[in-house]
Wavefront OBJ file of the C-alpha trace (Angstrom):
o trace
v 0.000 0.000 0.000
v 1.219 3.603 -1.098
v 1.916 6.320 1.421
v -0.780 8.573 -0.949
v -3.489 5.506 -0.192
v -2.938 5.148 3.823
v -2.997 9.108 4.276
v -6.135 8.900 2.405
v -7.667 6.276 5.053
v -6.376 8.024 7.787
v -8.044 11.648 6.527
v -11.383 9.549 5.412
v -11.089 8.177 8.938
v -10.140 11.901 10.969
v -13.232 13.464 9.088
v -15.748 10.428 10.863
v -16.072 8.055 7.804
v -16.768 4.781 8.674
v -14.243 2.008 7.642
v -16.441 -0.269 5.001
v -17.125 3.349 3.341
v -13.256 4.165 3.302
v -12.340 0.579 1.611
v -15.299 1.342 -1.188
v -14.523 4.832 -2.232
v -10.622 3.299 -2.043
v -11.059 -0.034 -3.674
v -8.742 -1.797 -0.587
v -10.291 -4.220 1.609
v -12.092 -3.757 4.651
v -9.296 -5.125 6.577
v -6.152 -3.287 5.134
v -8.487 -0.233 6.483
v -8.869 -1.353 10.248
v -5.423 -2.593 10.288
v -3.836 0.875 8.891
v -6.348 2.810 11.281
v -4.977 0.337 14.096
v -0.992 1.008 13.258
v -2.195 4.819 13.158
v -4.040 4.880 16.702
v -0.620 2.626 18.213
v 2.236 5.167 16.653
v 0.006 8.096 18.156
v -0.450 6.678 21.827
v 1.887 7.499 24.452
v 3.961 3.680 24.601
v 5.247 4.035 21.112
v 6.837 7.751 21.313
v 10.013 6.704 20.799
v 9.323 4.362 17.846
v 6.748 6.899 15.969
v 9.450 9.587 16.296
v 12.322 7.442 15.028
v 9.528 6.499 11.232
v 10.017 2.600 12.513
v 7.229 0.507 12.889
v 6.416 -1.227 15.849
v 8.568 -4.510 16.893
v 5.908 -7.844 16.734
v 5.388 -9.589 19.784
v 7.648 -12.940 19.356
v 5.520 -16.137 19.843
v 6.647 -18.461 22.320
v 8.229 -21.647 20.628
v 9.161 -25.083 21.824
v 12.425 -24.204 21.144
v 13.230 -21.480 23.918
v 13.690 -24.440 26.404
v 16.944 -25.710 24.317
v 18.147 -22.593 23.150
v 21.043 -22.386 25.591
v 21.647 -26.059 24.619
v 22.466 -25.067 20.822
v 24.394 -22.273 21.896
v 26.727 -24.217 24.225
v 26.760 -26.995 21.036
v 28.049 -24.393 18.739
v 30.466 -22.978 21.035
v 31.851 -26.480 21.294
v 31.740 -27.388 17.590
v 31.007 -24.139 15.722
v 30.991 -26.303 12.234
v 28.200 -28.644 13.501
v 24.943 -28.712 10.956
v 21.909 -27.735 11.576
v 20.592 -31.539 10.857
v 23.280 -32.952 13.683
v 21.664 -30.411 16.522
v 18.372 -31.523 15.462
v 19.440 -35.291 16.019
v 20.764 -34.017 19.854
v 18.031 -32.380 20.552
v 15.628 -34.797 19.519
v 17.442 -37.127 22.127
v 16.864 -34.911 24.880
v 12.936 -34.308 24.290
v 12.487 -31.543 21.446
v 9.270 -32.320 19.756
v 9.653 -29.582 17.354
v 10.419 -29.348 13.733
v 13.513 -28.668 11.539
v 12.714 -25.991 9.900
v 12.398 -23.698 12.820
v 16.003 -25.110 14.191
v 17.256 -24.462 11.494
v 16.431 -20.402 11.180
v 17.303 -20.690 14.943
v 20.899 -21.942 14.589
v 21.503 -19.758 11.994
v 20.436 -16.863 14.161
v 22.959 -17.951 16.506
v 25.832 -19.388 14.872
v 28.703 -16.675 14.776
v 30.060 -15.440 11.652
v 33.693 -14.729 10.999
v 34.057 -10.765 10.816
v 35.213 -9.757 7.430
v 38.539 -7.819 8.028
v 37.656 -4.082 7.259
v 39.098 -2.722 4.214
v 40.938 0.475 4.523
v 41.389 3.184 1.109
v 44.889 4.320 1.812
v 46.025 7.287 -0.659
v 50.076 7.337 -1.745
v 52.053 10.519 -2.663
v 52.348 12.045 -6.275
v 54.606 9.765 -7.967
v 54.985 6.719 -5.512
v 52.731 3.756 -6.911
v 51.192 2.773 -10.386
v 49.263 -0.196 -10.819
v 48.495 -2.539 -13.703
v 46.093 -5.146 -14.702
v 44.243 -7.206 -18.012
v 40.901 -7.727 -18.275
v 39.294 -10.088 -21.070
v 36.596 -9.717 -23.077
v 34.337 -10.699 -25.962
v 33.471 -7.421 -28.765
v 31.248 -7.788 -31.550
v 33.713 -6.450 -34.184
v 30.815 -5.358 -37.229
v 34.330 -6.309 -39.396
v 36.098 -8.852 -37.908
v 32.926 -10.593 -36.578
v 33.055 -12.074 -32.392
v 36.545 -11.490 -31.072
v 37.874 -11.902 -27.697
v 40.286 -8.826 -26.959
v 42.588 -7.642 -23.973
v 42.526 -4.993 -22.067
v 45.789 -3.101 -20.235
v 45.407 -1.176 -18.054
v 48.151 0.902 -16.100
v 46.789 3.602 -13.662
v 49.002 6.494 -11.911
v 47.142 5.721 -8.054
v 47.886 9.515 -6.945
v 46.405 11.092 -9.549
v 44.297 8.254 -11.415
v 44.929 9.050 -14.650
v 44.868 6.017 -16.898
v 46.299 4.578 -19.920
v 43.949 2.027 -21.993
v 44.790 -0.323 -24.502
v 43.159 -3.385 -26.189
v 45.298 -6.054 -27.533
v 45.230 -9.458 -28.614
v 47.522 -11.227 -26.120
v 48.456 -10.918 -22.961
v 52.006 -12.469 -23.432
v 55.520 -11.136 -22.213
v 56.446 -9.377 -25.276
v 53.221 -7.550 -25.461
v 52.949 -6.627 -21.570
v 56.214 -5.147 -21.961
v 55.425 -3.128 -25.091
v 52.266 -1.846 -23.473
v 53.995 -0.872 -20.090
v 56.517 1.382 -22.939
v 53.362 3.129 -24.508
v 51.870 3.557 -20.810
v 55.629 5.224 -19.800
v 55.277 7.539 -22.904
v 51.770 7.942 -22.538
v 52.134 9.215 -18.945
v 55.152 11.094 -19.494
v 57.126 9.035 -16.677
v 57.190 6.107 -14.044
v 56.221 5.531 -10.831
v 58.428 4.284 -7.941
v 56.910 1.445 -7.734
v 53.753 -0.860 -9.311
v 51.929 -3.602 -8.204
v 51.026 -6.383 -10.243
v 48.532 -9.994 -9.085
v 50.682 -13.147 -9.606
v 50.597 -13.133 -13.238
v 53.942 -15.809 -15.026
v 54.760 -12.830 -16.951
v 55.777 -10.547 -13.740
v 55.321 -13.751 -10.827
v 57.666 -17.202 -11.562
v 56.111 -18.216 -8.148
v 55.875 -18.177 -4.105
v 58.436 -19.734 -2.136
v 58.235 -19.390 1.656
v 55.357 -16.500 0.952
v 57.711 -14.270 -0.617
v 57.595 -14.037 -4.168
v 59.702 -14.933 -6.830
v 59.540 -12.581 -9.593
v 60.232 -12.952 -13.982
v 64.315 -12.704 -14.111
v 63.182 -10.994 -17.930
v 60.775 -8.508 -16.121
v 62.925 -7.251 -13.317
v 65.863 -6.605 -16.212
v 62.566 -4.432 -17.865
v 61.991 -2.442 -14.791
v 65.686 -2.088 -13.905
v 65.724 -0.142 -17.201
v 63.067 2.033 -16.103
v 64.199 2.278 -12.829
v 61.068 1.414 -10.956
v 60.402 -1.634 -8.321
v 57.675 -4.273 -9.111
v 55.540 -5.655 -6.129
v 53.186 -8.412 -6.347
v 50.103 -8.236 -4.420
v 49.368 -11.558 -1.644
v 47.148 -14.517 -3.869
v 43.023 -14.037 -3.452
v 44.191 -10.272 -2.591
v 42.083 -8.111 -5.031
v 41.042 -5.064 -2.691
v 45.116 -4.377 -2.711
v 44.636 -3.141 -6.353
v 41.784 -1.617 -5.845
v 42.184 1.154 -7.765
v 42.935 -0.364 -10.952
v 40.209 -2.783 -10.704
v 37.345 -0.777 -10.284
v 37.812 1.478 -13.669
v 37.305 -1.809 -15.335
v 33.909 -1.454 -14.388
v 33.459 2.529 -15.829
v 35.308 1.415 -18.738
v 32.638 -1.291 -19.262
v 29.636 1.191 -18.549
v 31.067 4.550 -20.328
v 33.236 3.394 -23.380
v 32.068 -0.341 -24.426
v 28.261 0.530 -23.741
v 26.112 1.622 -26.304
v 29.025 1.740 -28.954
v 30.093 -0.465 -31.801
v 33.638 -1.048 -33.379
v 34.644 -2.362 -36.766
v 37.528 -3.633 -36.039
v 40.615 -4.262 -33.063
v 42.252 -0.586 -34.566
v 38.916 1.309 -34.324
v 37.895 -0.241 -30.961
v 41.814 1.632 -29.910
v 41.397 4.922 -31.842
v 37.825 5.234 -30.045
v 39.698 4.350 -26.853
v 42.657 7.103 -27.496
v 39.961 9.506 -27.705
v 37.608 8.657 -24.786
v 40.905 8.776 -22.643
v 41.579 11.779 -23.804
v 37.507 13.520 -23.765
v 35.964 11.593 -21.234
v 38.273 9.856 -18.422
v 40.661 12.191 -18.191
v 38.523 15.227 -17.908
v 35.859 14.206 -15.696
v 35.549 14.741 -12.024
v 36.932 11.666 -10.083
v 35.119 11.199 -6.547
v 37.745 9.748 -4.925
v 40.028 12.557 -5.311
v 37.438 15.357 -6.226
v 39.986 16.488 -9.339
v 40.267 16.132 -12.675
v 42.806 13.130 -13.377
v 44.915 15.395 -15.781
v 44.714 18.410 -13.383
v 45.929 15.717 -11.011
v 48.425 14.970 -13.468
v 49.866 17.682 -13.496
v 50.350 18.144 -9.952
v 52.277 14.433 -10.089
v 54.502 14.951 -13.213
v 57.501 16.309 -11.661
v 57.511 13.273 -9.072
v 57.488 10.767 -11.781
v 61.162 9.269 -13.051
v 62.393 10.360 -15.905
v 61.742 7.962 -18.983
v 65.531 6.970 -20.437
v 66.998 8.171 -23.943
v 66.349 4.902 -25.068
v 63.753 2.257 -25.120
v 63.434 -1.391 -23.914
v 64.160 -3.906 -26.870
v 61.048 -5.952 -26.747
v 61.730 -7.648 -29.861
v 61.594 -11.708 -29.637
v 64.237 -13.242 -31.275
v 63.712 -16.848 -32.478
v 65.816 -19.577 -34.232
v 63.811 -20.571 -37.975
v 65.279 -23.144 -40.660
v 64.394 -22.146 -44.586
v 62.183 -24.919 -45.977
v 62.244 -25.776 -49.387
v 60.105 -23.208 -50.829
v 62.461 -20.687 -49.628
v 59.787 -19.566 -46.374
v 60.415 -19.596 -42.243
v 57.105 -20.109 -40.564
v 56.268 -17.968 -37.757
v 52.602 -17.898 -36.003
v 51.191 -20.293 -38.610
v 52.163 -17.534 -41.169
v 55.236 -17.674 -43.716
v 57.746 -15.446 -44.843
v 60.007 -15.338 -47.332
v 63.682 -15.520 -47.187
v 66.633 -15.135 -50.147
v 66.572 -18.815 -51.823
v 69.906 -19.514 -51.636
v 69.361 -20.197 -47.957
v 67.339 -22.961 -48.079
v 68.190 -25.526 -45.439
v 69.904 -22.624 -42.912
v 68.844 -22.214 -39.927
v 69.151 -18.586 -39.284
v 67.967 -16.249 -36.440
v 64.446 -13.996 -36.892
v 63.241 -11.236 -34.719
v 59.998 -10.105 -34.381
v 58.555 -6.892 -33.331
v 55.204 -5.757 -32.370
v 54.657 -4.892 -36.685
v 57.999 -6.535 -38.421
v 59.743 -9.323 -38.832
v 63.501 -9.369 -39.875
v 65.224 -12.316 -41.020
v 69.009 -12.686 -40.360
v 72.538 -14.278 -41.389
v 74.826 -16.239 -39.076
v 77.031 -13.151 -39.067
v 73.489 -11.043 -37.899
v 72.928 -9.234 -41.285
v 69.996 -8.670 -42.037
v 68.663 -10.156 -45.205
v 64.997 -9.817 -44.882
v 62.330 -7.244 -43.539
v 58.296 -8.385 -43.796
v 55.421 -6.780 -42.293
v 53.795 -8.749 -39.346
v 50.696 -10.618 -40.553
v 48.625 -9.925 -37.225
v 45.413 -11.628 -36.657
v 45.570 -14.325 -39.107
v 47.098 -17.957 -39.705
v 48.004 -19.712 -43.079
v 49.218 -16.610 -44.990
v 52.321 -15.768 -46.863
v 54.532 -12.512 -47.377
v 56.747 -13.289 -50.467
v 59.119 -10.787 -51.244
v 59.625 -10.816 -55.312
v 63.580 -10.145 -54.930
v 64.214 -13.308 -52.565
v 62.988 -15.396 -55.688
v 65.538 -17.035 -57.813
v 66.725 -15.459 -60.400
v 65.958 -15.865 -64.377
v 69.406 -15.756 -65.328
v 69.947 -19.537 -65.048
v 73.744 -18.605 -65.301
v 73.390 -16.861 -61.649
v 71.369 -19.858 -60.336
v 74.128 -22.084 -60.848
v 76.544 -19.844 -59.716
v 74.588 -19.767 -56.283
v 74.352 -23.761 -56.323
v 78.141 -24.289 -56.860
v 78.660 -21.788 -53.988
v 76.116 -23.321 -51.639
v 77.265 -26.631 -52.487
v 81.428 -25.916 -52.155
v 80.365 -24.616 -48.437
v 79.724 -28.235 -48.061
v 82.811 -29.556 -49.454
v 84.620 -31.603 -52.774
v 81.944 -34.210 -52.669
v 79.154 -32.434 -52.383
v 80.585 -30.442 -55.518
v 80.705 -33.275 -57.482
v 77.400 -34.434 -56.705
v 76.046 -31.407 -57.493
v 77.908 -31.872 -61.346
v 76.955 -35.170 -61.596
v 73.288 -33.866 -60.417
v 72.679 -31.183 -63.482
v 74.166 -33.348 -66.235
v 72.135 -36.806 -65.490
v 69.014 -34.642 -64.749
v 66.739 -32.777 -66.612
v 65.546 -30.738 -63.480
v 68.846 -30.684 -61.881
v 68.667 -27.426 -60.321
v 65.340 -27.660 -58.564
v 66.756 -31.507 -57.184
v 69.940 -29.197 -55.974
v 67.581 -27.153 -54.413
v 65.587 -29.980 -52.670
v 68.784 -32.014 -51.446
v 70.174 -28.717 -49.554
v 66.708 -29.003 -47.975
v 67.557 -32.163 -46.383
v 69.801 -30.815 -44.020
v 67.363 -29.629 -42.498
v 65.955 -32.806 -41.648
v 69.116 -35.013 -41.567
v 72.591 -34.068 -39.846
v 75.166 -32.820 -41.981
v 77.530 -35.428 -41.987
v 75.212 -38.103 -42.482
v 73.865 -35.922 -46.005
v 77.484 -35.589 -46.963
v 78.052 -39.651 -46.642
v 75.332 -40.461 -48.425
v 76.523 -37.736 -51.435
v 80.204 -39.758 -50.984
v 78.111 -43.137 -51.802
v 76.137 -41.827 -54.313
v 79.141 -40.713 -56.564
v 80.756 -43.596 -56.190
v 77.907 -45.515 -57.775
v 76.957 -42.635 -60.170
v 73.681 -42.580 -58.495
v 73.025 -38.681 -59.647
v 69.275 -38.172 -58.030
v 67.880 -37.174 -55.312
v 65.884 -40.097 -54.771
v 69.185 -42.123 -54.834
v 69.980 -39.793 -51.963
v 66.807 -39.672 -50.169
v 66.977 -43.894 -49.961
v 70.314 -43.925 -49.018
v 69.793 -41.581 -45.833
v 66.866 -43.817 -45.281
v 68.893 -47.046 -45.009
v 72.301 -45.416 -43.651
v 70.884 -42.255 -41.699
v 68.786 -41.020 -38.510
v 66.752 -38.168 -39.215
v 67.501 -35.473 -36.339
v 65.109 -35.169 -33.337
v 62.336 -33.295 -33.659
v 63.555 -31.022 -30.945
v 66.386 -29.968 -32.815
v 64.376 -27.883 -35.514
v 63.127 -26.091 -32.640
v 64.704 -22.653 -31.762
v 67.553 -21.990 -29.879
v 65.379 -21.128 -26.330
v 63.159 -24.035 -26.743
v 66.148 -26.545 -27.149
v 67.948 -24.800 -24.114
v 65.039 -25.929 -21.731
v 64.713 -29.503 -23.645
v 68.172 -29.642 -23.249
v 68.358 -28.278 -19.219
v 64.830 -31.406 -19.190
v 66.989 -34.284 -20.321
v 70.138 -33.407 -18.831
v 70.993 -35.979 -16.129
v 74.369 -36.184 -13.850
v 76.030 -39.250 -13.994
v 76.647 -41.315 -10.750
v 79.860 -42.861 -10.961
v 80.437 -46.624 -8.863
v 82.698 -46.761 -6.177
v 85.621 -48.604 -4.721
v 84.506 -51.655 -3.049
v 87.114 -50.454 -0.115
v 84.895 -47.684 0.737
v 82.654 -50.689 2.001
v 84.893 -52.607 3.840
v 84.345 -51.599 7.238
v 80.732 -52.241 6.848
v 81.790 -55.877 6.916
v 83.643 -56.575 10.051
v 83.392 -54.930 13.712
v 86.176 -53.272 14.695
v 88.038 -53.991 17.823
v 91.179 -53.852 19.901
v 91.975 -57.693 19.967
v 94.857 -58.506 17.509
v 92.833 -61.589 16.381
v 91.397 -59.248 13.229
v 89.997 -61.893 10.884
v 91.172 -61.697 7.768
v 90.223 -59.450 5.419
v 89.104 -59.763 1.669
v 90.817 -58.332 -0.891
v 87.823 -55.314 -2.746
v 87.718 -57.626 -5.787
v 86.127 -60.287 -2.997
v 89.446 -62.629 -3.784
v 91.449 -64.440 -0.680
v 94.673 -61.965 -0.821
v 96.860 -65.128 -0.474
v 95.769 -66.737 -3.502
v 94.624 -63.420 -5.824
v 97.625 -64.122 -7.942
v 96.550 -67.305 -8.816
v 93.941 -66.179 -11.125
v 93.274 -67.313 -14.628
v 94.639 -65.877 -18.084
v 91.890 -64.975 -19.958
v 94.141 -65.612 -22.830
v 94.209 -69.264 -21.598
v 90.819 -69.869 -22.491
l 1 2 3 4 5 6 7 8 9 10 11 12 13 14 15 16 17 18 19 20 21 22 23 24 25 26 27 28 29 30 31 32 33 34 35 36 37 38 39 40 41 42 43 44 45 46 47 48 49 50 51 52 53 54 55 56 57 58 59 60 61 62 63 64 65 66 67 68 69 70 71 72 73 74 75 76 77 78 79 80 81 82 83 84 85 86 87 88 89 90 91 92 93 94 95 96 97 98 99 100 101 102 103 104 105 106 107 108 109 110 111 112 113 114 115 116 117 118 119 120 121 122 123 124 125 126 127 128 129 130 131 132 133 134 135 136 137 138 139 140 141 142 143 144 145 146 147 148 149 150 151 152 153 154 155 156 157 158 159 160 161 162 163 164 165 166 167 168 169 170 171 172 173 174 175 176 177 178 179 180 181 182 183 184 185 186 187 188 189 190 191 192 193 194 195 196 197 198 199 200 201 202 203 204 205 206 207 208 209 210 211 212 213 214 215 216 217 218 219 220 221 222 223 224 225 226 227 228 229 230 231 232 233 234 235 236 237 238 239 240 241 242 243 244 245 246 247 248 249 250 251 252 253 254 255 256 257 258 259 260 261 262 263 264 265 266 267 268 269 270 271 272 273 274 275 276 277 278 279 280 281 282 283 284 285 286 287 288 289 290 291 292 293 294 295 296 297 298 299 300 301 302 303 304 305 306 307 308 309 310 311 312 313 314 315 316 317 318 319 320 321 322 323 324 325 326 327 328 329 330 331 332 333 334 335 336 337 338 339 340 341 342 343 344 345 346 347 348 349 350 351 352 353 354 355 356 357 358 359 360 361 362 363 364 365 366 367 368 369 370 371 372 373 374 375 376 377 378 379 380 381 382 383 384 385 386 387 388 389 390 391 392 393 394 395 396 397 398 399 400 401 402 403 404 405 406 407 408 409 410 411 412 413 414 415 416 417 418 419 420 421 422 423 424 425 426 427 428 429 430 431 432 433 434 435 436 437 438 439 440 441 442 443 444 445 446 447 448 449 450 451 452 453 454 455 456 457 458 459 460 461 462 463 464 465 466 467 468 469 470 471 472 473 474 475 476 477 478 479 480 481 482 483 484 485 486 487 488 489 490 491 492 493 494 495 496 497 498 499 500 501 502 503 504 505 506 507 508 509 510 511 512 513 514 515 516 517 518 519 520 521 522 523 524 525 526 527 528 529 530 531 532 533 534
């Protein structure tokens, strides 16, 4: 019932109108009417000052239960065991006369079982300049390009002045958390003393003895910078409080109510809402502006160094046959003379560059981001026309490898029609065979004149192992296969070191007499047989 509808009934009832008249011209019952006429005469009398001043209605009169009589009984039960159920007091009780039912024992213990107090959380505010926090968040966009996506978010938030940087990304891995943190720096114009971070691999390795053990890579990132990572305690999220909660206005004032085509336009309309919306507005916490906040902070901040953090990843790739390294499920190109090398590739957040052994670099492709099973083919890592040139390259490639190989590769492009592409396709089986097991098979195959590469292909097959698979991986993952299958060897001892295990030691002279370690009587060990006298 509205407060308009019981002042009505209790003017109706003021000007002498009798009740069954007040619940017609109202359309309420009869008996709503005498019981807010009832409530109105009991707030007015003189017992029920206190309550009518304070707006509260008046308490109920508890009904007596069969309960009361055990109450003390369930307390001193849940004192004793304060995990015991509901059901087990009911069995107790039962035993000592309660004729009652569950269900009221069970509202009754639940009035009295104690609850653990929730330690209260205390906002504590830092100085201009002395903590930054950071933080993903994941989440699914409806990209009106690129279709369903899941995207995430980083977040790195100044906590003096809460000024924020945004970005959306597409992983969360080390390489892109460290690029982000650089666009943050810039962003921000500086660095905070410190930052805290939850117990993510790329910043946390793990706890040992509840102190954590932090990312050997990261800490040589923030050493750069200058600042001092600190990870907050496991199931602690209140402790980055203030970088959690934007998540929230991010989700209610930039995702709501706005569609993006793509990953590029979802971050342009972020740049701009940081720039129009979050960093203009008034934040409660501090009652400022973040940027006039800013301002305020950005002489605290450390200085950002004359140079950047590499944050490049640098890999280990082998040229197949077609002349491509694979990276991401995508492939690149490299110069075609190179098939079969295994040569080093780093990778930016846009590029890829493609190396020599002597770290020159041959190749430069932009980073197919996004998408799997595509290929960048540069037209000038092609061969050649000039079939003159091509053979050049071949007798090169091949005298790298020695006489025989040379010879193989003669015998190769007069016996065969397509003698170059075979060349081509036998450097490509270093890659899967080790190099002096391709060179004996070439040694066999001239011998015999057997001038194909299926002639060398079965001999490797017969005469060769094909190399691990591990061994086409890159250098870092072999260096951890490697550190996995490493095992020290236990060397045997000296049967003497055992010797005193076998006899008590005493001061009597009568020792018995000892063995000799090879378990022969020392009086006869010379009489031993000649193995040539077999």
């Amino acid at each position: 019932m509205t407060e308009q509808i019981e002042n009505q009934i209790i003017h109706r009832w003021q000007c002498r109108q009798s009740q069954r008249s007040i619940a017609r011209a109202l359309g309420v019952s009869r008996w709503r009417v005498a019981r807010t006429v009832a409530r109105h005469q009991a707030a007015r009398s003189d017992d029920s000052v206190t309550t009518s001043n304070s707006g509260l209605p008046p308490p109920r009169g508890q009904r007596r239960s069969k309960l009361d009589a055990f109450e003390a009984t369930i307390a001193r039960l849940l004192e004793r065991y304060p995990h015991m159920t509901a059901t087990r007091i009911f069995e107790e009780l039962k035993k000592q006369g309660y004729a009652g039912s569950y269900t009221i024992l069970r509202e009754r213990v639940k009035q009295l079982r104690s609850r653990p107090q929730k330690p209260l959380v205390v906002r504590f505010e830092t100085g201009p300049g002395v903590q930054a926090q950071m933080d993903w968040a994941e989440y699914q966009i409806d990209f009106t390009q690129e279709g369903r996506r899941r995207v995430n978010l980083f977040s790195y938030l100044l906590s003096y002045s809460r000024r924020q940087y945004f970005c959306f990304t597409e992983r969360q891995d080390f390489e892109t958390t460290i690029a982000q943190h650089i666009r943050a720096f810039h962003h921000l114009q500086g660095v905070a003393a410190t930052c805290l971070y939850d117990n993510m691999k790329v910043v946390v390795t793990r706890w040992e003895d509840e102190q954590p053990i932090y990312n050997t890579r990261f800490l040589s990132f923030a050493t750069h910078y200058g600042y001092r990572p600190r990870a907050c305690r496991p199931r602690r999220p209140q402790t980055k409080g203030k970088v959690e909660r934007p998540f929230y206005y991010v989700e209610t004032s930039l995702l709501n109510g706005r569609s993006f085509r793509s990953l590029d336009h979802l971050n342009e309309v972020t740049q701009w809402w940081l720039a129009n919306v979050a960093d203009v507005r008034l934040h409660r916490s501090i009652q400022k502006r973040p940027l006039d906040a800013h301002a305020e902070e950005l002489p605290h901040l450390l200085p950002l160094p004359k140079h950047d953090y590499d944050t490049a990843r640098v890999v280990y790739r082998i040229v197949d046959v077609e002349g491509m390294i694979q990276y991401a499920s995508n492939h690149y190109s490299a110069p075609w003379r190179l098939v079969g090398e295994l040569l080093p590739v780093r990778v930016t957040e846009t590029e890829l560059f493609i190396y020599d052994r002597r770290i020159q670099q041959l190749a430069r492709h932009p980073l197919l981001l996004g998408q799997t099973g595509q290929r960048r083919v540069d037209p000038n890592h092609r061969p050649p026309r000039n079939h003159t040139e091509q053979l050049a390259v071949l007798r090169q490639r091949f005298a790298e490898l020695g006489e025989t190989a040379s010879r193989f590769l003669e015998g190769l492009l007069k016996k065969q029609r397509c003698g170059k592409h075979q060349a081509g396709r036998v450097l490509a089986l270093l890659r899967a065979y080790h190099r002096d097991d391709v060179l004996a098979a070439m040694e066999r195959a001239v011998r015999y004149h057997a001038y194909a590469l299926s002639s060398l292909e079965r001999i490797l097959a017969m005469q060769a192992t094909p190399k691990p698979s591990w061994q086409t991986l890159g250098q870092d993952q072999q260096k951890i296969l490697e550190q996995l299958t490493e095992t020290e060897s236990i060397q045997p001892r000296s049967s003497a070191e055992y010797q005193h295990l076998l006899f008590e030691e005493d001061d009597s002279d009568d020792h018995p007499q000892r063995l000799d370690p090879s378990g022969a009587d020392p009086e006869t060990s010379g009489d031993t047989e000649d193995p040539d006298d077999r």
